[in-house]
DSSP file (Angstrom, degrees, kcal/mol; ACC not computed):
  #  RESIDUE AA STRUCTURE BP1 BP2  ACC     N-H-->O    O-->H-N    N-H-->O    O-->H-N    TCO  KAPPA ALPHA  PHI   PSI    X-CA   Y-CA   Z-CA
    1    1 A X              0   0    0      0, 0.0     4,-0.5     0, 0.0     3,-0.1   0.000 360.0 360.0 360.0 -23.0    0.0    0.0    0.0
    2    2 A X        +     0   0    0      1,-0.2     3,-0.1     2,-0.2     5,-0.1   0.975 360.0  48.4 -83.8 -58.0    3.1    2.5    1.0
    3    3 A X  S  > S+     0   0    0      1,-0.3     4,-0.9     2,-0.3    -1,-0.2   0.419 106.8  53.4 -97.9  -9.0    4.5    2.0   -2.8
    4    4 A X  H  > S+     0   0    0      2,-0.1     4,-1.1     3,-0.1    -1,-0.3   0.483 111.6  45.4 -85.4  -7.4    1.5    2.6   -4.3
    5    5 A X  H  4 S+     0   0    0     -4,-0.5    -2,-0.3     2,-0.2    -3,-0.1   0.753 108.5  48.9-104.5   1.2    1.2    5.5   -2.7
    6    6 A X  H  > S+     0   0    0      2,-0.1     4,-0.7     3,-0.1     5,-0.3   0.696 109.1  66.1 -92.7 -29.3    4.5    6.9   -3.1
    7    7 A X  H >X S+     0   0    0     -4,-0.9     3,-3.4     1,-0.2     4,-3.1   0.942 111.1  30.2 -24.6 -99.0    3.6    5.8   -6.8
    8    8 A X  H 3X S+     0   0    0     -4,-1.1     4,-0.8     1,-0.3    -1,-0.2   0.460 111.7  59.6 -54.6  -2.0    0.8    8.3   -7.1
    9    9 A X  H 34 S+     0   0    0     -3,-0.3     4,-0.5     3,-0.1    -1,-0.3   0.465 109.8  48.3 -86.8 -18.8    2.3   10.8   -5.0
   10   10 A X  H << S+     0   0    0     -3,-3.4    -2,-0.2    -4,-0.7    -3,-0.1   0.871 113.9  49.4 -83.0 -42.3    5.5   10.6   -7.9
   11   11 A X  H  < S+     0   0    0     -4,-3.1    -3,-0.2    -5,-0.3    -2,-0.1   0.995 118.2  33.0 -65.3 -53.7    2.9   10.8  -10.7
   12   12 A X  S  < S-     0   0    0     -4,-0.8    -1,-0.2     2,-0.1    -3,-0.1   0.846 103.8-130.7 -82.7 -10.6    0.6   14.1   -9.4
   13   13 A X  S    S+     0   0    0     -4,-0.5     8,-0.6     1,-0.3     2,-0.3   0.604  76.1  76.7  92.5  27.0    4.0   15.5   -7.9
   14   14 A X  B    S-A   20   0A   0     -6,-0.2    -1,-0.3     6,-0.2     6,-0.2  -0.864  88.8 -93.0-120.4 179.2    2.4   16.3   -4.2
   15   15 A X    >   -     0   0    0      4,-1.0     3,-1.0    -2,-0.3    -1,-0.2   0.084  41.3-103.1 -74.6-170.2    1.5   14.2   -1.5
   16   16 A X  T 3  S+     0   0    0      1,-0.2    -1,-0.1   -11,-0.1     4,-0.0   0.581 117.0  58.5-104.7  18.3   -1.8   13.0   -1.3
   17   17 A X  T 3  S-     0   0    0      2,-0.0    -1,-0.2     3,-0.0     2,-0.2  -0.064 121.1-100.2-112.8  16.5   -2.9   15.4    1.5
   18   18 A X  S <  S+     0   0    0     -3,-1.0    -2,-0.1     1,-0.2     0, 0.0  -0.013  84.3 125.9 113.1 -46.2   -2.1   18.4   -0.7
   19   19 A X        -     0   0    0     -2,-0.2    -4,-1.0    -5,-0.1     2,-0.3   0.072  64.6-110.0 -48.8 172.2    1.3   19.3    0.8
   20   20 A X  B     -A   14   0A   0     -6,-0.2    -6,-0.2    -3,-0.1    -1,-0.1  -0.747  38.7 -98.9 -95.0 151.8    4.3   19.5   -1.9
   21   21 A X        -     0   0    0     -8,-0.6     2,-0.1    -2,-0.3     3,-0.1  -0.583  39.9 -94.0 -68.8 152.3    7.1   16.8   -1.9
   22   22 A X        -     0   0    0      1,-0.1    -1,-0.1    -8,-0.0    -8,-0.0  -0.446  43.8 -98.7 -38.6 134.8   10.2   17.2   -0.5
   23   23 A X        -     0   0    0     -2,-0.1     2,-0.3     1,-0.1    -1,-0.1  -0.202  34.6-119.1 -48.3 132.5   13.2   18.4   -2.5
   24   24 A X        -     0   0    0      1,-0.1    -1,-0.1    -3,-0.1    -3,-0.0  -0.719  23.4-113.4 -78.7 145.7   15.4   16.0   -3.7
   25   25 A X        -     0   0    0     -2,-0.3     2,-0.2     1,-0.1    -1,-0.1  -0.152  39.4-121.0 -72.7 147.8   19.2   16.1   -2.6
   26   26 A X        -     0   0    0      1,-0.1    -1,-0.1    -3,-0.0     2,-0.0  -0.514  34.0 -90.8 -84.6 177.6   21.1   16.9   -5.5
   27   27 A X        -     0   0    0     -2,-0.2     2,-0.2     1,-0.1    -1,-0.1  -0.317  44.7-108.9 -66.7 152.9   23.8   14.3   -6.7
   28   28 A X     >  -     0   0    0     -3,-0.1     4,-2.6    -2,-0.0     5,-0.4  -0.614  30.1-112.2 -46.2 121.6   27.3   14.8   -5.2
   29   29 A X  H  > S+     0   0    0      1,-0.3     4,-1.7    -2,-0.2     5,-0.1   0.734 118.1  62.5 -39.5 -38.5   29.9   16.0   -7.7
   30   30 A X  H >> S+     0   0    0      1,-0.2     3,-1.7     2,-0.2     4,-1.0   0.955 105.7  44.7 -52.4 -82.4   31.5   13.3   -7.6
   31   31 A X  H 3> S+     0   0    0      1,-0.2     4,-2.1     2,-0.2    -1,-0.2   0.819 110.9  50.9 -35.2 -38.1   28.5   11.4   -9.1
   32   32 A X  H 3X S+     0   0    0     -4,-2.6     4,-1.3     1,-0.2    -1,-0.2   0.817 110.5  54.5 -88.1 -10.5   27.7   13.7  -11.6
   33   33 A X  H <X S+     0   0    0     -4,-1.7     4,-1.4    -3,-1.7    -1,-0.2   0.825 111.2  40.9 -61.5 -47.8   31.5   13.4  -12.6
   34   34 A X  H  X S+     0   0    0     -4,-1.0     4,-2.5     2,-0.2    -2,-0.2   0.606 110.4  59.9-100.8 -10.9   31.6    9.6  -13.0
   35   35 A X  H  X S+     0   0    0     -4,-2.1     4,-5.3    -5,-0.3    -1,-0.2   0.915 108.7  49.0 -81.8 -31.3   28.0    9.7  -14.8
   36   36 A X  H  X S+     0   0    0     -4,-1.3     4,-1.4    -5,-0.2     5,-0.2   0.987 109.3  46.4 -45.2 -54.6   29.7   12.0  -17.4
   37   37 A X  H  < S+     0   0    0     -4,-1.4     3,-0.2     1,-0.3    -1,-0.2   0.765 109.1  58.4 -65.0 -26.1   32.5   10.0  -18.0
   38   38 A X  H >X S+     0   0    0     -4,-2.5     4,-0.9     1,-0.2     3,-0.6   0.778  96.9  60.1 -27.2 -58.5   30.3    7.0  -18.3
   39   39 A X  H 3< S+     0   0    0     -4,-5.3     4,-0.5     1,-0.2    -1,-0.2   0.849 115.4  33.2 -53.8 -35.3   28.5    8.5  -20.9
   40   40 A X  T 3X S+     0   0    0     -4,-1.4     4,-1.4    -3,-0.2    -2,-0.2   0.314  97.4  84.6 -97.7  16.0   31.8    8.7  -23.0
   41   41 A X  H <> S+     0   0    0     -3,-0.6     4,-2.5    -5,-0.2    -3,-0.1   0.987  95.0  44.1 -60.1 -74.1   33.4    5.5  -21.6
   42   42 A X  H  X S+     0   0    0     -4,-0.9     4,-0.9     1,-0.2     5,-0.4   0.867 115.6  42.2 -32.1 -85.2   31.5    3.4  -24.2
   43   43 A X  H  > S+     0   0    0     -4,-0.5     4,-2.2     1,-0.2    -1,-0.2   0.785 115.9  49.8 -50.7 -47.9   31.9    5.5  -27.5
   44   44 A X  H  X S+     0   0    0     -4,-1.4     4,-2.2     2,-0.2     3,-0.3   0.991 114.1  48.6 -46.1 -75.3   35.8    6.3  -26.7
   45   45 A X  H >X S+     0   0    0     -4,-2.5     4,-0.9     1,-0.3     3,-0.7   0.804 111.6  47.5 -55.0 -65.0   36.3    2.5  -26.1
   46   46 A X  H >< S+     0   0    0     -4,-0.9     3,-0.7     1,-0.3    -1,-0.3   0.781 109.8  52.8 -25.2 -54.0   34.5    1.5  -29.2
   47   47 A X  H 3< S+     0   0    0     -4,-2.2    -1,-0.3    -5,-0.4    -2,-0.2   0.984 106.2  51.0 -46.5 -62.6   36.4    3.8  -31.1
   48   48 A X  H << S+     0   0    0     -4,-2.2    -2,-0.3    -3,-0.7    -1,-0.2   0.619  88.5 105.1 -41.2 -27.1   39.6    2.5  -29.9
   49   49 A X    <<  -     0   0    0     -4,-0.9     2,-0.3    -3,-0.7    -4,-0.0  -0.471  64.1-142.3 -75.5 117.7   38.6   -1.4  -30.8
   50   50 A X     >  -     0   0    0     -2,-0.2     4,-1.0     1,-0.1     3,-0.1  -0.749  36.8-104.7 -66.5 151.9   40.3   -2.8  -34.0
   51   51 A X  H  > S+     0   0    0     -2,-0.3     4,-2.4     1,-0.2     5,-0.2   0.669 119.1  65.5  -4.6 -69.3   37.9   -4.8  -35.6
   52   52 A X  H  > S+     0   0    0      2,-0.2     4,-0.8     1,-0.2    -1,-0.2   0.937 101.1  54.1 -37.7 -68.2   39.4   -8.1  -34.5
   53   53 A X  H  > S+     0   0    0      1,-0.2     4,-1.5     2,-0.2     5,-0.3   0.738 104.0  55.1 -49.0 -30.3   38.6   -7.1  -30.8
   54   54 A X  H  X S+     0   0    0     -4,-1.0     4,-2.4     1,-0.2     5,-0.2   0.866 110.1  37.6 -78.2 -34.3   35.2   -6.5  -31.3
   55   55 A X  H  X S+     0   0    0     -4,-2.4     4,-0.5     2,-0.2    -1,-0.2   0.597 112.3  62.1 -98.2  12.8   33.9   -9.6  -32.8
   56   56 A X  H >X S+     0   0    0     -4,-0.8     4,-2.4    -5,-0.2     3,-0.9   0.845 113.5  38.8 -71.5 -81.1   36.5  -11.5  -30.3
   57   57 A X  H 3X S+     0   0    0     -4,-1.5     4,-2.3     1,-0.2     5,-0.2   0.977 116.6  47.9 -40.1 -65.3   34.1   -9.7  -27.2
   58   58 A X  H 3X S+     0   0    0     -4,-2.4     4,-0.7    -5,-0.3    -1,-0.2   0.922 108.0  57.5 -61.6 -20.0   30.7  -10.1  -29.0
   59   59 A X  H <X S+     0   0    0     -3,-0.9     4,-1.2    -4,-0.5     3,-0.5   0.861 114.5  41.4 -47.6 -59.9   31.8  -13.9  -29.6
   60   60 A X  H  < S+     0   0    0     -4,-2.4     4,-0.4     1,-0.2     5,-0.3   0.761 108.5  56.2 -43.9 -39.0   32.1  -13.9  -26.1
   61   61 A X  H  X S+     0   0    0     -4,-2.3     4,-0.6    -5,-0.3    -2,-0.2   0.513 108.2  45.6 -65.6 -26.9   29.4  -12.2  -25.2
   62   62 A X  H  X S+     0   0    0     -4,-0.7     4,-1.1    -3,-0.5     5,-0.2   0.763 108.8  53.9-112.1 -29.1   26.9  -14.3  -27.0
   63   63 A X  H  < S+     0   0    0     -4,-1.2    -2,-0.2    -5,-0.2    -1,-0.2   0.357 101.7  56.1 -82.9   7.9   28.2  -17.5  -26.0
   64   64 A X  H  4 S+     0   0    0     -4,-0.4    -2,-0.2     2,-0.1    -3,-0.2   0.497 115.6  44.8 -71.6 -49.5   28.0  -16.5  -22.3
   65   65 A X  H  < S+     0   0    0     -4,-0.6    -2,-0.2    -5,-0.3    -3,-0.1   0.936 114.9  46.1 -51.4 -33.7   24.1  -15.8  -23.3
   66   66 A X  S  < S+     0   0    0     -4,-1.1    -1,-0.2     2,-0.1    -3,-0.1   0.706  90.7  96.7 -93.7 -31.7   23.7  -18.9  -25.2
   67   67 A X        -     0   0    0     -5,-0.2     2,-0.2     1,-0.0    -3,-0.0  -0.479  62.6-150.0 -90.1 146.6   25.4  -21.2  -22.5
   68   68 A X        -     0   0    0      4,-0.1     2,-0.2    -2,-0.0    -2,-0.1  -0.714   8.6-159.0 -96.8 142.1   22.7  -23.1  -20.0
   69   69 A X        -     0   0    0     -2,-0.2     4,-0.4     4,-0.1     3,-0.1  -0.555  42.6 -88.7-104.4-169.9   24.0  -23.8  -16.6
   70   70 A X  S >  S+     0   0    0      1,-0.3     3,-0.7    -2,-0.2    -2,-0.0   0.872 129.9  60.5 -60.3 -60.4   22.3  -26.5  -14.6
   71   71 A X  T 3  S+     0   0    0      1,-0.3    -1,-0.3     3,-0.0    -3,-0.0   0.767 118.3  29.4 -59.2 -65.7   19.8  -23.8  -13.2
   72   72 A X  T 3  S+     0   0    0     -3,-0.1    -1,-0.3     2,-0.1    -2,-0.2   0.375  89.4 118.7 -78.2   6.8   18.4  -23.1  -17.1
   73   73 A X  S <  S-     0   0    0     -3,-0.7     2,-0.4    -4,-0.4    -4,-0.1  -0.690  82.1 -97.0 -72.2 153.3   19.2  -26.7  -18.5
   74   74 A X        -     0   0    0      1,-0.2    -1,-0.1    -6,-0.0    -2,-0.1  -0.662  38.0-109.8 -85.6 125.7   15.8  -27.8  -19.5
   75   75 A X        -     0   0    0     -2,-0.4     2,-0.5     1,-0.1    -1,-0.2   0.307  21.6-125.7 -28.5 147.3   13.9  -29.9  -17.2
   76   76 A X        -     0   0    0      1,-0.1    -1,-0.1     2,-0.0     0, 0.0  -0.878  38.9-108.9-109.8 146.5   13.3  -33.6  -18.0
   77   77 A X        -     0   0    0     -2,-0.5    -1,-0.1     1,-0.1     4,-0.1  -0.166  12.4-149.0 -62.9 169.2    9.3  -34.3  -17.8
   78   78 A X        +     0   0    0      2,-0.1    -1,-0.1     0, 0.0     2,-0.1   0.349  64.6 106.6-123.5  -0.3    7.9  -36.3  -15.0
   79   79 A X  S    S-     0   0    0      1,-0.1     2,-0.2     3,-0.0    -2,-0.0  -0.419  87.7 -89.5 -69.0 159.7    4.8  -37.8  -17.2
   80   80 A X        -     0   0    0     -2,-0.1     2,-0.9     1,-0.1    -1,-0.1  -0.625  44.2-108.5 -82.2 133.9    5.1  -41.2  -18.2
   81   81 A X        -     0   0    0     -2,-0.2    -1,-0.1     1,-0.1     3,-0.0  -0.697  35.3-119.3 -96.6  91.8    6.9  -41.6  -21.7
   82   82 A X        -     0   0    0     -2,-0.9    -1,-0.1     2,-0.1     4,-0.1   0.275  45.2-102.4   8.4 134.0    3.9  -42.7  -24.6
   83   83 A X        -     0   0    0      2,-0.2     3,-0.1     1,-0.1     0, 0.0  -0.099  17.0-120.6 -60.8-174.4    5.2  -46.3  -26.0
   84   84 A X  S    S+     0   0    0      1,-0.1     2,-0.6     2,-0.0    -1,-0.1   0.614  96.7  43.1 -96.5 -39.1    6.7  -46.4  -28.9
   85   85 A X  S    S-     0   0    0     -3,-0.0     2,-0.5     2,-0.0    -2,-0.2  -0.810  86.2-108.5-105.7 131.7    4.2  -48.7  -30.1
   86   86 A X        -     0   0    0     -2,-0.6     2,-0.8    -3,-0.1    -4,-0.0  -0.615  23.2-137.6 -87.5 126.5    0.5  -48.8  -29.8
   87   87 A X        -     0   0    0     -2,-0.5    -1,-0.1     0, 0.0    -4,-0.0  -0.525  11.4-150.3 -73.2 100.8   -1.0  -50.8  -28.0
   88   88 A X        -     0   0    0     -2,-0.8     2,-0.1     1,-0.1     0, 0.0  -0.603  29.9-108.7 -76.0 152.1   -4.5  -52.9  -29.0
   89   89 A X        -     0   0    0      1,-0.0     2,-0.8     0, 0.0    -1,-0.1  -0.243  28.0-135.6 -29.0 124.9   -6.9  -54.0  -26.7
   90   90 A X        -     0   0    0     -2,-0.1     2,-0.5     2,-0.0    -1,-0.0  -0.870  18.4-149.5-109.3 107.6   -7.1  -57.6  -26.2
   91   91 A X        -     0   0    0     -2,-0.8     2,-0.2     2,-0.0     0, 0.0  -0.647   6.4-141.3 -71.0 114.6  -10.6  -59.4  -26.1
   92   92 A X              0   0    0     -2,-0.5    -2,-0.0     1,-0.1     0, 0.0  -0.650 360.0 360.0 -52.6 143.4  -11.4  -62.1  -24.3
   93   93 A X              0   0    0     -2,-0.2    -1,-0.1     0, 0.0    -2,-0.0  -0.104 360.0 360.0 -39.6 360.0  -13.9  -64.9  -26.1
């Protein structure tokens, strides 16, 4: 109930008794320092990549996606496995 009501208290941007939120602290230099550089981490390093290096990393990268550990290996069923063969009915006389 608390998170949907800090939910709608984010969306109409006061509380729900009228009052205005409280300000939020701004970020620390520091932070707003390492979010720049972030932003230009990626594009600098990409730039920097021969060719070779890149499809070496996405090669990795996709075969770390691709590979199942135990936890994703697919489950074996626990139903009883259809014959192979079908059975008939046998009548007695």
């Amino acid at each position: 109930m608390q998170i949907a009501r800090e939910v709608v208290e984010q969306a109409i941007g006061e509380r729900m008794d009228g009052s205005p939120l409280p300000e939020k602290k701004p970020a620390s230099p520091k932070a707003i320092a390492g979010r720049i550089g972030g932003n230009k981490g990626g594009k600098a390093r990409a730039a920097a990549l021969t060719a070779e290096e890149r499809v070496r990393i996405a090669r990795k990268a996709a075969m770390s996606r691709w590979k199942q550990t135990k936890k994703s290996a697919p489950r074996k069923s626990s139903r009883p496995q259809a014959p192979s063969e079908p059975q008939t009915a046998q009548l007695r006389d």
